[in-house]
TIGURO-764496 format. One record per residue (C-alpha): residue in one letter; x, y, z. Coordinates in steps of 0.1 Angstrom, whole numbers, padded with zeros to 4 digits, always signed. Layout:
AXYZ...
This chain:
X+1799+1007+1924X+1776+1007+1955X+1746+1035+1951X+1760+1045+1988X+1792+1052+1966X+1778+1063+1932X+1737+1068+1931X+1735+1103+1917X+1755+1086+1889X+1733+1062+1887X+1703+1079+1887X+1719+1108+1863X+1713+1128+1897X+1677+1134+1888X+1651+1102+1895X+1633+1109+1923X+1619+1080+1945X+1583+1068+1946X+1568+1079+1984X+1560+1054+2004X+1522+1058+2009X+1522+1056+1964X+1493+1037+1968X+1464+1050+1988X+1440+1017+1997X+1420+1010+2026X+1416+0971+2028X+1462+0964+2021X+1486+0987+2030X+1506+1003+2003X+1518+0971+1975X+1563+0972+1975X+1574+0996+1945X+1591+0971+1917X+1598+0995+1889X+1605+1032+1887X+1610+1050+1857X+1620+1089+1849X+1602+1109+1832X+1580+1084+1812X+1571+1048+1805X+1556+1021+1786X+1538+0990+1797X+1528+0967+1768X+1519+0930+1760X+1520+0912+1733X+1499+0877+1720X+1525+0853+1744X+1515+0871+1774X+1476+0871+1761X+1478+0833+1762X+1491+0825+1725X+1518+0810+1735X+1526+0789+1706X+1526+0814+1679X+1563+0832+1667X+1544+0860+1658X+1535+0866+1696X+1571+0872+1699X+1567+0902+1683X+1560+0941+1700X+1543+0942+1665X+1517+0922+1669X+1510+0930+1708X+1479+0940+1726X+1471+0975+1739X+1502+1000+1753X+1500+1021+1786X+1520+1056+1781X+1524+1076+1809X+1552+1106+1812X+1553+1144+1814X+1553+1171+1785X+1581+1187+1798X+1603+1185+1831X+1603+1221+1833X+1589+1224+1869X+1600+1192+1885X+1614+1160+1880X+1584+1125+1880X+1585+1092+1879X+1564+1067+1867X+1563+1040+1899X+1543+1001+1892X+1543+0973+1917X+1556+0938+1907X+1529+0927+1883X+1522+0960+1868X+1484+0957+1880X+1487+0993+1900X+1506+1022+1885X+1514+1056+1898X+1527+1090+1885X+1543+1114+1910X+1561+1147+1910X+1585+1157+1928X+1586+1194+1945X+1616+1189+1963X+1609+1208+1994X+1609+1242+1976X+1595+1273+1996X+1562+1277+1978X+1556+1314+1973X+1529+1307+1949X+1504+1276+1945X+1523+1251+1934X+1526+1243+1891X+1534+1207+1881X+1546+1196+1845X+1520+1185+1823X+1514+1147+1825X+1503+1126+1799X+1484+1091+1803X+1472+1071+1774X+1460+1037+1760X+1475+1027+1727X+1452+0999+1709X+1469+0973+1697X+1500+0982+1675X+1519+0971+1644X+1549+0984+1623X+1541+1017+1617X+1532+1028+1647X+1555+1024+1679X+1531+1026+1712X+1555+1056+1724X+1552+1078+1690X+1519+1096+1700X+1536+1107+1736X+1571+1118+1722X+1561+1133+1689X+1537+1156+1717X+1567+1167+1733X+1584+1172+1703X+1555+1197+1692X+1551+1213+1728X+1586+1225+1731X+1592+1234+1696X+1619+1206+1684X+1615+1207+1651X+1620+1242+1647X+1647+1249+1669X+1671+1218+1663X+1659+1197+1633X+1653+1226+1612X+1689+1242+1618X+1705+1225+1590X+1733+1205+1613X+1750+1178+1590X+1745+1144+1604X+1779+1139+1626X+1801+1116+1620X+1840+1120+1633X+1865+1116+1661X+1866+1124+1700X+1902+1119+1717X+1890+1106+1748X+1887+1066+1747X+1923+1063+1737X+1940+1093+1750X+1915+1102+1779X+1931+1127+1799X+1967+1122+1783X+1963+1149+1751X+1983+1176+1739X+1984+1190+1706X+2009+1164+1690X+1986+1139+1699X+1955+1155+1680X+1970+1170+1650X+1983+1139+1638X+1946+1122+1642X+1927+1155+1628X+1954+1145+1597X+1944+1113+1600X+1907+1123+1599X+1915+1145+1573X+1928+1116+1545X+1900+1093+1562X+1874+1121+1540X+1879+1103+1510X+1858+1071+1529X+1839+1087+1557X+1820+1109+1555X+1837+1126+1587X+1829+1163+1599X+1838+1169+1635X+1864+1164+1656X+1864+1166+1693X+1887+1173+1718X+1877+1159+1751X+1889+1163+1788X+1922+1168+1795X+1934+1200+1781X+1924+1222+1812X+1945+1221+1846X+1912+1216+1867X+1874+1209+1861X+1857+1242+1862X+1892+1262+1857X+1880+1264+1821X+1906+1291+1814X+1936+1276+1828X+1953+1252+1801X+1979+1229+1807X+2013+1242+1805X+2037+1230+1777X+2012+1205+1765X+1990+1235+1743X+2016+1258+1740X+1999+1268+1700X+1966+1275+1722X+1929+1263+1717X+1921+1286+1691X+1947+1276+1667X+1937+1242+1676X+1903+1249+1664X+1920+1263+1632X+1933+1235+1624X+1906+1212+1626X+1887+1234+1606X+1910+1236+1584X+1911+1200+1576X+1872+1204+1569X+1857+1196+1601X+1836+1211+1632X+1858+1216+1660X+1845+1205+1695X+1854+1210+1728X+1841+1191+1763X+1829+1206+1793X+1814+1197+1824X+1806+1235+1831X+1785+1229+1864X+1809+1209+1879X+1842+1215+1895X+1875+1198+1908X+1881+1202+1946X+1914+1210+1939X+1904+1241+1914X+1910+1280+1913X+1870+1279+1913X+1862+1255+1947X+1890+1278+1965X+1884+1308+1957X+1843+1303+1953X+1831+1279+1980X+1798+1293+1984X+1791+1286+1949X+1791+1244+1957X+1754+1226+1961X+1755+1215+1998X+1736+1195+2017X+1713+1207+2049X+1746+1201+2072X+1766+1224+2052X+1784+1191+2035X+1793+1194+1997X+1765+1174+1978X+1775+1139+1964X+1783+1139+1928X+1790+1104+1926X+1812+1095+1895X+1818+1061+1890X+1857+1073+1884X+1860+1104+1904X+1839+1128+1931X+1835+1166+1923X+1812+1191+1929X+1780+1207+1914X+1777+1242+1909X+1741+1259+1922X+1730+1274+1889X+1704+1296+1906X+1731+1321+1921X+1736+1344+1891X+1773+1345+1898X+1772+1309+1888X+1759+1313+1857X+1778+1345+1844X+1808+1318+1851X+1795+1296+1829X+1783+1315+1803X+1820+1333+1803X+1833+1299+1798X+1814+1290+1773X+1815+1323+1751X+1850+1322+1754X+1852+1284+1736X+1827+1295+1710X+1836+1332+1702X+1875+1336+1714X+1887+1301+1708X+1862+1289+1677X+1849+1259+1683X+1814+1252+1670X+1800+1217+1684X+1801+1216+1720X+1799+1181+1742X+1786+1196+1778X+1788+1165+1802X+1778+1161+1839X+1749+1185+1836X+1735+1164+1861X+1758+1180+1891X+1733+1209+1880X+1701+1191+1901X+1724+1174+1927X+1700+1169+1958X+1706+1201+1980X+1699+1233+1996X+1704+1261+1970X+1707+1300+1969X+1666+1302+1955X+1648+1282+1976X+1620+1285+1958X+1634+1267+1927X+1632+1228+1928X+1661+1206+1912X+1642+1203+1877X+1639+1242+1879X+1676+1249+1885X+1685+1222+1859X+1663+1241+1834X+1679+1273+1841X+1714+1260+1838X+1708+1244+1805X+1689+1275+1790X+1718+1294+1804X+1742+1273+1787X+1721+1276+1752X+1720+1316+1752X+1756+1315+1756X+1767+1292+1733X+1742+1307+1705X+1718+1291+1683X+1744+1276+1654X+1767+1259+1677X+1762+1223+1680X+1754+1209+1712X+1760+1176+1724X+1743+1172+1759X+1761+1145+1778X+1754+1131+1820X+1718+1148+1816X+1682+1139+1829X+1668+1134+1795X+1633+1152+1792X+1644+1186+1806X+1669+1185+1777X+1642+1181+1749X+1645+1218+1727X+1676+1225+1739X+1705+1199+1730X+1711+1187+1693X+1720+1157+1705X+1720+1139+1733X+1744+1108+1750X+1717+1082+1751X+1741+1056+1765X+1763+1047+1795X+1797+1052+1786X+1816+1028+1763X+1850+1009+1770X+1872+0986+1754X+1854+0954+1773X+1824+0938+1766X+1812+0940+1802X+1825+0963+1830X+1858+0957+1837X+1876+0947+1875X+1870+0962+1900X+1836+0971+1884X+1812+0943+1890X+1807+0923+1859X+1769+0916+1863X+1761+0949+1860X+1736+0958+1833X+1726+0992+1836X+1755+1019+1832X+1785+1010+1842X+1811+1022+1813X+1817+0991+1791X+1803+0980+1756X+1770+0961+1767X+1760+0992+1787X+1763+1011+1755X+1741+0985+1731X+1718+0980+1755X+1711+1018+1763X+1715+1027+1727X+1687+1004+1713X+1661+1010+1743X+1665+1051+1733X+1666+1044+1698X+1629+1056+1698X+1643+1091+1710X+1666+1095+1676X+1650+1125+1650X+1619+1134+1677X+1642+1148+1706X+1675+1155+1691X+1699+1135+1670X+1707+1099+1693X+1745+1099+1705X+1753+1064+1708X+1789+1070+1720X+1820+1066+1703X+1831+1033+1685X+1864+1016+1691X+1879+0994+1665X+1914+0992+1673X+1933+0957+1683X+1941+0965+1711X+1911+0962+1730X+1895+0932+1745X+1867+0935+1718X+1860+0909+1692X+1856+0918+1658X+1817+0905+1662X+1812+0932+1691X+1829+0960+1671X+1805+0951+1642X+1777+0947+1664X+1784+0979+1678X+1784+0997+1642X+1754+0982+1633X+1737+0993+1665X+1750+1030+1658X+1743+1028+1623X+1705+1014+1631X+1703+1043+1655X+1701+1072+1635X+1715+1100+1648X+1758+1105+1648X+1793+1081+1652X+1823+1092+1668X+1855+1073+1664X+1879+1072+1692X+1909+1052+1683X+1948+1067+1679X+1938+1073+1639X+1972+1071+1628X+1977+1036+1643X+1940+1014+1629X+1944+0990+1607X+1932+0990+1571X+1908+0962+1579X+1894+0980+1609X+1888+1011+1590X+1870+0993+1568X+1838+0987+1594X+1835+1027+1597X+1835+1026+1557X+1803+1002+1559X+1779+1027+1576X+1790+1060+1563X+1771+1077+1553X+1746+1079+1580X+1713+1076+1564X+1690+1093+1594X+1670+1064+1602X+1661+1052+1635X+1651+1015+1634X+1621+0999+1656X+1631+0972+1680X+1608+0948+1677X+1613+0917+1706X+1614+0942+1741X+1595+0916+1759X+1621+0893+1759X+1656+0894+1779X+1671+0923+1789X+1682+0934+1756X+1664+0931+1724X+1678+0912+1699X+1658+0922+1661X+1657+0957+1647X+1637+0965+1616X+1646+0993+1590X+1629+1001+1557X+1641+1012+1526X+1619+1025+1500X+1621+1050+1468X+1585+1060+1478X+1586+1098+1484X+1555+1108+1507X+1547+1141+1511X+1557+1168+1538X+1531+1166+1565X+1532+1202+1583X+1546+1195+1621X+1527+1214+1645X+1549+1233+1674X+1542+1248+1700X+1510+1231+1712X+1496+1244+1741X+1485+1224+1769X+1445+1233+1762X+1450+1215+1728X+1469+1184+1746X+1445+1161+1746X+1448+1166+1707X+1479+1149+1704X+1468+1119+1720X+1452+1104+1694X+1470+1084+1670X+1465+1104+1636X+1473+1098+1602X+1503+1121+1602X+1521+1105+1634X+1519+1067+1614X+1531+1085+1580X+1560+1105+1604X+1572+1077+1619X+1570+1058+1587X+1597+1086+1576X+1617+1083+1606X+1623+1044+1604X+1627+1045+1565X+1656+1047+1545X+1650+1070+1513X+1672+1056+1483X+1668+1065+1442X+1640+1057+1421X+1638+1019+1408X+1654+1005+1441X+1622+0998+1449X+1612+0989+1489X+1625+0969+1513X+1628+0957+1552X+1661+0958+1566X+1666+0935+1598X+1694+0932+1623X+1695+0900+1643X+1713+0900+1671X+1730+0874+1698X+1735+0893+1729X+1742+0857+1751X+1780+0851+1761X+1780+0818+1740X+1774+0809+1704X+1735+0807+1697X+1709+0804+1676X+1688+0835+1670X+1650+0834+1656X+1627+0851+1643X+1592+0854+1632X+1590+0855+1590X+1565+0884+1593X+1595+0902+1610X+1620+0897+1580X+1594+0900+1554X+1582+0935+1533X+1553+0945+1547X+1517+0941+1527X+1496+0967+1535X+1512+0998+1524X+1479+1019+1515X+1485+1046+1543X+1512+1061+1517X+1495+1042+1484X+1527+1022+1484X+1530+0992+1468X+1555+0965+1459X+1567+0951+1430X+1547+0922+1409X+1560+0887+1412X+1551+0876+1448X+1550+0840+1434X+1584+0847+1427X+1600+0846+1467X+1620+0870+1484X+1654+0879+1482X+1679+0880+1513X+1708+0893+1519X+1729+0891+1542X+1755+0920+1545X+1779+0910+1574X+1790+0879+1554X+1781+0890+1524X+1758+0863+1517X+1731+0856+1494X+1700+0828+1500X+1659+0829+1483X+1631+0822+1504X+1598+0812+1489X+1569+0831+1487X+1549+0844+1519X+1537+0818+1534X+1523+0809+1574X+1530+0834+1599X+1536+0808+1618X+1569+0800+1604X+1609+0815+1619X+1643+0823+1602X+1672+0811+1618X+1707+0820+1621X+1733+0809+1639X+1756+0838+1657X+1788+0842+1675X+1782+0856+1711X+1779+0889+1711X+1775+0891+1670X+1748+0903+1646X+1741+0900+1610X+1718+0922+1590X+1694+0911+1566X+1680+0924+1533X+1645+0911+1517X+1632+0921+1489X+1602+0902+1466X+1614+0889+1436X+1604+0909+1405X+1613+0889+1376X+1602+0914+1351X+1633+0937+1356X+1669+0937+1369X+1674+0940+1403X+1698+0953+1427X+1699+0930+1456X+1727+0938+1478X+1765+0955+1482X+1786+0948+1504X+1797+0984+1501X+1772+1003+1527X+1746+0984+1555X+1716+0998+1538X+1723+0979+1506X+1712+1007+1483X+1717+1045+1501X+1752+1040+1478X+1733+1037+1448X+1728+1071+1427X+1704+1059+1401X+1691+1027+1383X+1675+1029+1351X+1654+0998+1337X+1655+0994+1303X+1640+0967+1280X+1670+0948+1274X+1690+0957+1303X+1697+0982+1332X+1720+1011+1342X+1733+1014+1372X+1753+1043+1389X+1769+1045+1423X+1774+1075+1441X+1810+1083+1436X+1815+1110+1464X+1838+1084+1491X+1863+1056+1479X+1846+1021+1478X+1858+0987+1470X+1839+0958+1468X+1806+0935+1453X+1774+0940+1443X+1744+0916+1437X+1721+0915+1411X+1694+0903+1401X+1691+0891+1363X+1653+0879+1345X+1660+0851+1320X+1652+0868+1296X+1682+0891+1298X+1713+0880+1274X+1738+0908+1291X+1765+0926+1280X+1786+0940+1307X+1801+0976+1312X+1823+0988+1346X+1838+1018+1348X+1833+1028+1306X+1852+0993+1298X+1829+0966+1281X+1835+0931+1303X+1829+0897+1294X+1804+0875+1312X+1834+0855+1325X+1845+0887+1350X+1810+0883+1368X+1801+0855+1393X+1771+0834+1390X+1754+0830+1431X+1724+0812+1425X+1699+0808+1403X+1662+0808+1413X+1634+0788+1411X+1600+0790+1399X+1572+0770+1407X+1541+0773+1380X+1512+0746+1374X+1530+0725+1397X+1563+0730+1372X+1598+0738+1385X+1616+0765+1361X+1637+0792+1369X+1628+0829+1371X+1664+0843+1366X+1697+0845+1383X+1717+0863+1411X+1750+0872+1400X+1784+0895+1420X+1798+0921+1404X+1832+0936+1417X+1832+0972+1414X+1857+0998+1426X+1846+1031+1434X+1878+1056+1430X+1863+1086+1442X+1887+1109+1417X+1857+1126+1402X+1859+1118+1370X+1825+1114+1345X+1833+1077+1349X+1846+1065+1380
């Protein structure tokens, strides 16, 4: 929609706009602002842009030249942006006081301004700035510390929407319950609908709740899940109890006029969180959903009609003031165990508050925004590509702010989806770390649909590294690593203050090894280490998608952990391809200069496993059981004449591993405590070995069908 129509949606209600005189200069007037950004940014090159033009590798953030950070510690005091003209040669930072009455000198956020030298894997040109706001407000102590299972479960609103009542989500919190024995699934959340009116948080629906919300709650606790509930506790119909009976309570502009919310579906209004009435509202709303009704996991959406543009009861408070006050508000009430899902938020005024955050526009059952939305939109207009595309740019935020929330997943038919954008989609939420929601009619998906959600659950907690942002609008190659190196703990600071600021700017030992964490996947003993890459088609078209070898390779240089990689480099490398369960050797490392290949579906992604060859032991190569080909695995013991393998038997699996045998190996087989002949077990490939100029063969890749039952027996 039109911004004249919808720009506080847009612009989540809080970026300010870059003044007109941005630029002071004597000899030109003021250069046309081309970019803005809220609350921080990153300007980086890589070896294309520095005139390599015909090197792959220069296609790679990776292997860039220096990083410009700029952003505030906190948005505390008032909301900035980060303003650059077309060719990103002259770059401001501006706050914005909002025309408060200043009865004291006036206090800005603290800003933060650095040059990254050129960066590789393990460090992302942003880690330095947001692990320093991380340590300034305290994250790690008061959200990643409190113990919150990683979230995985169902919210009724992308099927339902506003059409629930409790028939409707007892027979999907049943469905959820049997789904246990696959997913890993511990919340449930019911979404809007249930109240007559937005901000008549008291008044449920007649005849459609008749049990009430707190035996609601009861029973989807009792099916071994979090119950959620969703408010939009600033905000209010203009048809509600609240608007009629409190008008004075409304955010209005200087001519008395209600302030804009600007919904792309509907218009309400913001509530001015600094008149204390206001806020003993809110917090008796939301007291009365934690203590009274029982539900622990919270999704607060449209906190942005907190900040709308307008005059307010404090004057003296500007927008990023009163939005900070409404969500501290909203924490004390709610308490520190419940969950908090912070949804329709200015991101950094959020940071120590939320456990996790909406990162993403809203999903929908189209690949791009549906009539009478226009289709070209790429920003945040509800629809899938809105979701990917937001998801993957914030990926970076995932396990240093608060646990990414990538929004819900939809695999049902009877959407306009593909099955390549509903398993593009997974892999996107599974690459980002933080928690999945599913939002289908439970009872009603099909077995082969379930099945994707079966893929990437668990959730492992890794956040992966994008690794092609120069190029298009949305990048198309995300890097994970697995490894059964354990590092140790490195203490996280909290709580800097701002004298010891300048501190965190320098790129230390500990931010590489905590980042190294973050984008790693830990797995058992003996799996050894490997990268994990998703390549991606985002084009409406079948196409071919490349990539730089040092992208899919295992990395070298390892000392900053004194990792190292197995022998047998001569050997190749192992890849896997998960999607399509697929298996295909590469030679050994060679020129840098060199791409992989593969040929998508538009829209579709496939993800990649390589691993060296180590033809001194068995090896397990792949599944197609979880994404992370080896987070299923409980142990794997080497021996001299063979190997045990055991799979974590906690959810119901059914499907193939690969494995990796030496030559030297004459196996016997044993599944499941029942000796097997060599005929049950499928021979992929064997592979070469090239010594003194001499082809042999190093071993063989073999599938295995396994069936996990999940009945907890000694020897499923």
């Amino acid at each position: 929609m039109p911004n004249i129509f919808a720009g506080e949606f847009h612009r989540g209600g809080a970026v300010p706009s870059a003044p007109k005189n941005w630029w002071d200069t004597v000899a030109r007037g003021p250069p046309p602002v081309f970019y803005t950004s809220d609350a921080f940014a990153c300007i980086t090159c890589n070896e294309t842009m520095e005139g390599n033009a015909n090197s792959e590798a220069g296609l790679l953030d990776e292997s860039g030249g220096p990083a410009c950070v700029l952003g505030w510690i906190s948005q505390h005091h008032q909301f900035g942006v980060v303003a650059a003209d077309d060719n990103l040669k002259r770059i401001a930072m501006h706050a914005e006081v909002d025309g408060v009455l200043m009865t004291n000198p006036i206090q800005t956020d603290w800003a933060w301004a650095q040059i990254v030298s050129p960066h590789c894997y393990d460090h992302e040109p942003m880690a330095g700035y947001l692990d320093a706001v991380a340590d300034y407000v305290g994250v790690m102590e008061k959200i990643l510390n409190t113990n919150h299972p990683r979230a995985m479960g169902w919210c009724s609103w992308y099927h339902f929407y506003e059409e629930i009542d409790e028939k409707k989500l007892v027979n999907n919190v049943a469905s959820l319950a049997k789904l246990q024995r696959m997913v890993n699934s511990n919340m449930c959340i019911v979404d809007d609908g249930y109240q007559t009116a937005w901000g008549d948080w008291d008044s449920i629906k007649p005849n459609k709740f008749e049990m009430g919300m707190r035996w609601l709650a009861k029973e989807i606790q009792n099916a071994g899940c979090r119950p959620g509930l969703w408010l939009a506790p600033f905000a209010c119909d203009k048809h509600s109890e609240l608007a009629l009976r409190h008008p004075e309570w409304i955010i209005r502009n200087d001519r008395g006029v209600p302030a804009n919310s600007a919904n792309c579906g509907k218009f309400f209004y913001g509530l001015d969180a600094t008149i204390p009435e206001v806020r003993e509202h809110v917090k008796r709303s939301v007291k009365r959903a934690v203590e009274e009704w029982g539900f622990t996991v919270l999704k607060l959406d449209f906190l942005y009609a907190a900040c709308l543009p307008g005059v307010r009861y404090d004057n003296t408070k500007s927008r990023a003031e009163a939005l900070h006050l409404a969500l501290t508000t909203l924490r004390e009430a709610a308490g520190p165990k419940t969950f908090i899902i912070g949804c329709g938020c200015p991101l950094a005024t959020a940071v120590g508050i939320v456990d996790s955050m909406r990162v993403s526009a809203d999903t929908g059952p189209t690949w791009a925004p549906p009539f009478p939305f226009p289709w070209w939109d790429q920003a945040n207009l509800p629809c899938l590509r809105s979701m990917i595309r937001n998801s993957i740019n914030r990926m970076c935020l995932s396990d240093r702010w608060w646990y990414n929330d990538p929004d819900c997943l939809l695999l049902r038919e009877t959407t306009s989806l593909t099955l390549e954008e509903i398993r593009s989609a997974a892999t996107v939420a599974a690459f980002s770390g933080g928690m999945v929601l599913l939002s289908d009619d439970l009872p009603a998906l099909d077995k082969t649909r379930v099945e994707i959600i079966t893929k990437i659950s668990p959730l492992t907690g890794a956040a992966a590294i994008p690794l092609d942002m120069h190029l298009g609008f949305l990048p198309s190659i995300l890097r994970l690593m697995c490894s059964d190196i354990v590092d140790v703990d490195i203490d996280h600071k909290s709580g800097a203050n701002c004298a010891k600021l300048h501190d965190l700017c320098r790129t230390s030992h500990s931010t590489i090894q905590r980042a190294r964490r973050r984008n790693r996947i830990s797995v058992c003993p003996g799996l050894g280490s490997w990268n994990i890459v998703a390549l991606c088609n985002w084009s409406d078209a079948p196409a071919v998608v490349r990539t730089p070898i040092s992208a899919m390779l295992p990395p070298l240089d390892l000392n900053v952990d004194d990792c190292s990689y197995e022998s047998g480099h001569s050997a190749g490398y192992h890849v896997f391809a998960f999607w399509s369960s697929r298996y295909i050797w590469i030679p050994e490392r060679t020129s840098e200069e060199k791409t992989f290949s593969k040929k998508l579906n538009a829209h579709d992604c496939e993800i990649f496993h390589v691993k060296s060859v180590d033809r001194s032991k068995v090896q397990y190569v792949g599944s197609s059981l979880h994404y992370s080909c080896g987070f299923e695995v409980k142990s794997i013991e080497n021996e001299q004449n063979g190997a045990k393998i055991f799979l974590k038997n906690d959810l119901s699996r059914d499907g193939h591993v690969y494995l990796f045998l030496p030559n030297f190996l004459d196996c016997e087989w044993n599944i499941n405590g029942h000796v097997c002949s060599d005929d049950s077990v499928e021979h992929v490939m064997s592979i070469p070995l090239y010594e003194n100029n001499l082809k042999s063969f190093s071993g063989r890749v073999v599938r295995v069908r396994v069936t996990v039952m999940a009945n907890g027996r000694k020897d499923d």
